[in-house]
C-alpha positions in Angstrom: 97.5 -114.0 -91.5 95.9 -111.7 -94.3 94.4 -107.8 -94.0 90.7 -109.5 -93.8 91.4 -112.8 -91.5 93.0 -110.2 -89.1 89.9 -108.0 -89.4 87.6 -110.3 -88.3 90.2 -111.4 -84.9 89.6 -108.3 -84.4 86.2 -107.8 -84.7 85.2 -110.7 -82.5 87.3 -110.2 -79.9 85.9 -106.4 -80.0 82.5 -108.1 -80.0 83.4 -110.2 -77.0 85.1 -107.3 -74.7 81.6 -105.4 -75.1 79.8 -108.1 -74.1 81.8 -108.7 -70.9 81.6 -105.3 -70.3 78.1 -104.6 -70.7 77.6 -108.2 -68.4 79.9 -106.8 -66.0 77.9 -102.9 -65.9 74.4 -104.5 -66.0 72.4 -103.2 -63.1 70.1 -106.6 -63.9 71.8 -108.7 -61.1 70.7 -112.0 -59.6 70.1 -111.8 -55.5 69.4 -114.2 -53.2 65.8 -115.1 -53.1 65.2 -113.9 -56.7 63.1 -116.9 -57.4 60.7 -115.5 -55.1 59.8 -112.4 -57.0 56.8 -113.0 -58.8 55.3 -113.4 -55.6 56.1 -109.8 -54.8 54.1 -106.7 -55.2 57.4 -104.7 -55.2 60.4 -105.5 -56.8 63.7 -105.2 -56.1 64.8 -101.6 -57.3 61.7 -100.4 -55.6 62.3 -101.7 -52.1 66.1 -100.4 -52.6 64.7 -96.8 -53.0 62.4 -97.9 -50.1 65.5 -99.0 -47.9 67.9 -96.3 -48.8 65.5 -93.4 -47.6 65.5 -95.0 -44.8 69.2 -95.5 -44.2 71.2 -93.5 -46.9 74.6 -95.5 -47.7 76.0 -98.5 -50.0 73.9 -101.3 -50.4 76.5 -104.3 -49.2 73.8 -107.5 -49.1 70.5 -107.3 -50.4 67.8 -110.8 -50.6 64.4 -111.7 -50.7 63.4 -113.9 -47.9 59.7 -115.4 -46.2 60.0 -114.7 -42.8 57.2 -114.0 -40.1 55.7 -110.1 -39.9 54.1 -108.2 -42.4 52.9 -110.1 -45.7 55.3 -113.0 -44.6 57.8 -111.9 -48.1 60.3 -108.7 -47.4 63.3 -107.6 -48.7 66.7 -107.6 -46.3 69.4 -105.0 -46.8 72.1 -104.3 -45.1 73.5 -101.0 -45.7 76.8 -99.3 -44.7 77.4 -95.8 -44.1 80.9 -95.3 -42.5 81.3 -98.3 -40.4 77.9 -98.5 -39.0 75.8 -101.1 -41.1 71.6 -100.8 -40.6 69.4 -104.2 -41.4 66.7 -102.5 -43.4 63.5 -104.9 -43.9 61.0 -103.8 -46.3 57.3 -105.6 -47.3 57.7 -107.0 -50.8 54.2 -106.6 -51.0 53.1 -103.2 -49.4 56.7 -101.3 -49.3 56.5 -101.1 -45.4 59.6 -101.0 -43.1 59.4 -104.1 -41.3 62.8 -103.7 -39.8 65.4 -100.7 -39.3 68.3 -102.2 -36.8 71.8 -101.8 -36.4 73.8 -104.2 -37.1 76.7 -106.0 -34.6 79.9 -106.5 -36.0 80.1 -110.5 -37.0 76.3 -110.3 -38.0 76.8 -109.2 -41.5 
């Protein structure tokens, strides 16, 4: 292999590692409901900040959902902090807590 064929091995798979990285690091991540976000007033980062003043800890599940109080769209968490996990429900469309519950073990 010569000086510049080596070069360029080395350039793309440089160019490929990055990429996989910066996929990897993204904070752009698909969630479970995400098809329903244009119908949101909210969006997802938003309702997260929402959620975690709420219940301060590490976002383990996190979805948009219709389901029955409030606008009828919210965003589910659940959040851990130690070992107790909170189900924090938040209004995709006004930013109100719709839910704040602790979760049982099995649930999550």
């Amino acid at each position: 292999m010569t000086f510049s064929e080596t070069l360029a091995a080395i350039v793309v798979c440089g160019t490929i590692a990055t990429g996989a990285v910066a996929t990897t690091l993204s904070p752009a991540r698909a969630f479970t409901g995400e098809e329903l976000a244009a119908q949101a007033k909210i969006t997802l980062d938003e309702a997260r900040a929402i959620a975690l003043k709420v219940f301060a800890g590490e976002v383990t599940s996190e979805e948009l959902e219709k389901e029955k109080g409030g606008s009828g769209l919210r965003y589910s968490f659940d959040i851990k902090n130690g070992s107790v996990v909170h189900e924090i429900g938040v209004d995709a469309k006004t930013g109100r807590i719709l839910e704040n519950s602790v979760e049982r073990p099995g649930r999550h």
